[in-house]
N, C-alpha and C positions, 0 to 999 in steps of 0.2 A: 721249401717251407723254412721260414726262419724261426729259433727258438732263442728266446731272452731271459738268461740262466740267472740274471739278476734277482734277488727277491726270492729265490729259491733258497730252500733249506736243509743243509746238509744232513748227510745221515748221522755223520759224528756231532752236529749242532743238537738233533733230535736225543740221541744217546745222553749227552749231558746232560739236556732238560729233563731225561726220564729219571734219569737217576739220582736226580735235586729232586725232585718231588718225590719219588720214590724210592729212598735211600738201601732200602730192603729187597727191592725189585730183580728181576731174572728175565734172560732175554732168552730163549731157545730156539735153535732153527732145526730143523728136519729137513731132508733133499729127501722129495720122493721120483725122483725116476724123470723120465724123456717123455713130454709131454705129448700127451694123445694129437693123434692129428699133424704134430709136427714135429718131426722126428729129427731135427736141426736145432729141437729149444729141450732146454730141462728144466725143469722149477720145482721148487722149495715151499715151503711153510715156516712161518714163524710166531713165535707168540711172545707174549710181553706180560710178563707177572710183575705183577703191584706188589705184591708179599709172598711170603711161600703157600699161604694157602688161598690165596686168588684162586677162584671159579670161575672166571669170568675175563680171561685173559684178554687185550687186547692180540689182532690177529690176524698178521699180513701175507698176501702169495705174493710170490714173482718167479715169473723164468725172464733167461736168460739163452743167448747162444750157446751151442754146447763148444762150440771154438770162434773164441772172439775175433773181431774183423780188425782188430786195432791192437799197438804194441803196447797198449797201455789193456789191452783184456787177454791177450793171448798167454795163457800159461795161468790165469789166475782167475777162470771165470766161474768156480766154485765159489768164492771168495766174492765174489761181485756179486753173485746169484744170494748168496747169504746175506751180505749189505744189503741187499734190495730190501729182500723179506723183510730185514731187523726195519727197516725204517719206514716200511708201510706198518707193520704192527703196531708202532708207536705213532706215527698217523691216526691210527683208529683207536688211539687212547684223548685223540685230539690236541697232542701235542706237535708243533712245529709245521703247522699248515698255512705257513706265509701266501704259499700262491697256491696251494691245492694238494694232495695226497703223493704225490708224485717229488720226491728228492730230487736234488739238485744233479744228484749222478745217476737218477734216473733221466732225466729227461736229458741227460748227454749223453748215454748210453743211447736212447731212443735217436737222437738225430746222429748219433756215429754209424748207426745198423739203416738207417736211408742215406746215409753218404755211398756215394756209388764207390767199387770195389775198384783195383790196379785194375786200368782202363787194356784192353786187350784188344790189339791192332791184328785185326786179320788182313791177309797179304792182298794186295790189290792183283786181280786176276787183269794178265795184259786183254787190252780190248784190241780185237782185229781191225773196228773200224776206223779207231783212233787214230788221225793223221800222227808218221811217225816225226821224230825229232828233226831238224831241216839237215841238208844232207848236206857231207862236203863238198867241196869243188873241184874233187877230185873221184866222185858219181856222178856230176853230171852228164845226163844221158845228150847221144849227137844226134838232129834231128836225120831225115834225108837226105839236105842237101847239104850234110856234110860239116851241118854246124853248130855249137853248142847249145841245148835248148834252154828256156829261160824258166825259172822258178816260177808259179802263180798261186798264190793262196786267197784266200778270203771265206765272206760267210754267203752260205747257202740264205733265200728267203725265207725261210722256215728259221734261221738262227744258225745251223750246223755247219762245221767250217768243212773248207773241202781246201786241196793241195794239190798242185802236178806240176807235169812238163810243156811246155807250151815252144810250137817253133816261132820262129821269128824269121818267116822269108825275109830274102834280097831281092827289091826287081822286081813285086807283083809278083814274085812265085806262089805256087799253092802251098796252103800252110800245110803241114804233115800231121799225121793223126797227134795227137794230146795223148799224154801220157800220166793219165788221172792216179794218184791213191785211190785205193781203197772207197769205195765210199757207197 
């Protein structure tokens, strides 16, 4: 999924605008704890006073990772979990909703936590049937009559390749058994 951060508005954009209209205004977060259900996110509350005796505070949640996936969240996602909150709160005062409720470092937060994690190569287990590597010329096996046998590979009809030893009479001799891989 692609996201186009353009037209998004920042938390610090929203903070300015709260605070020009609201000269008087107070932003408060609370962190309440690891959020039910998913014990890998924490999240916060925030509110948005207009005056100090605002009633009726604007009033944002957000979690967050409790350990960020990125070097730009790791160490500091108290701090990201607070920004969030501050700029949904003011959000719901209907301040800085260029494209929707959702900040501009919200919604890169959101596509950095579906970016897939350090890619983890598990070790390729050798396969017994897999024809091995072509062998030197100094394995190759002697047929019966004493003489060097010849390489043959190719694909089976089904697709699957096959490898061996093949003799090469002299003279209409009879060929000697084949000496298959694996297969």
């Amino acid at each position: 999924m692609s996201f186009d951060l353009e037209g998004y508005t920042t938390v610090q954009e929203r903070l300015a605008e709260f605070y020009l209209k609201w000269p008087e205004g107070s932003i408060q977060f609370e962190y309440m704890g690891v959020l039910d259900g998913a014990p890998q996110m924490m999240w916060g509350i925030a509110r948005a006073y207009r005056t100090p005796d605002d009633v009726r505070p604007g009033i944002g949640t957000a979690a967050e990772l409790i350990e960020g996936k990125t070097p730009y969240t790791k160490g500091s996602e108290m701090q990201n979990l607070e920004t969030s909150a501050w700029g949904r709160c003011i959000a719901s005062l209907g301040l800085g909703l260029s494209k929707g409720i959702a900040s501009k470092q919200e919604v890169q937060a959101a596509k950095d936590r579906q970016a897939p994690g350090p890619k983890i190569v598990k070790p390729i287990e050798a396969d017994p049937w897999a024809l091995q590597s072509e062998p030197s010329m100094s394995n190759v096996p002697v047929c019966g009559h004493g003489q060097p046998m010849i390489r043959k590979t190719g694909l089976k009809k089904n697709g699957d390749p096959y490898g061996g030893w093949v003799c090469a009479p002299q003279n209409g001799a009879d060929k000697c058994e084949p000496i298959w891989d694996r297969s």
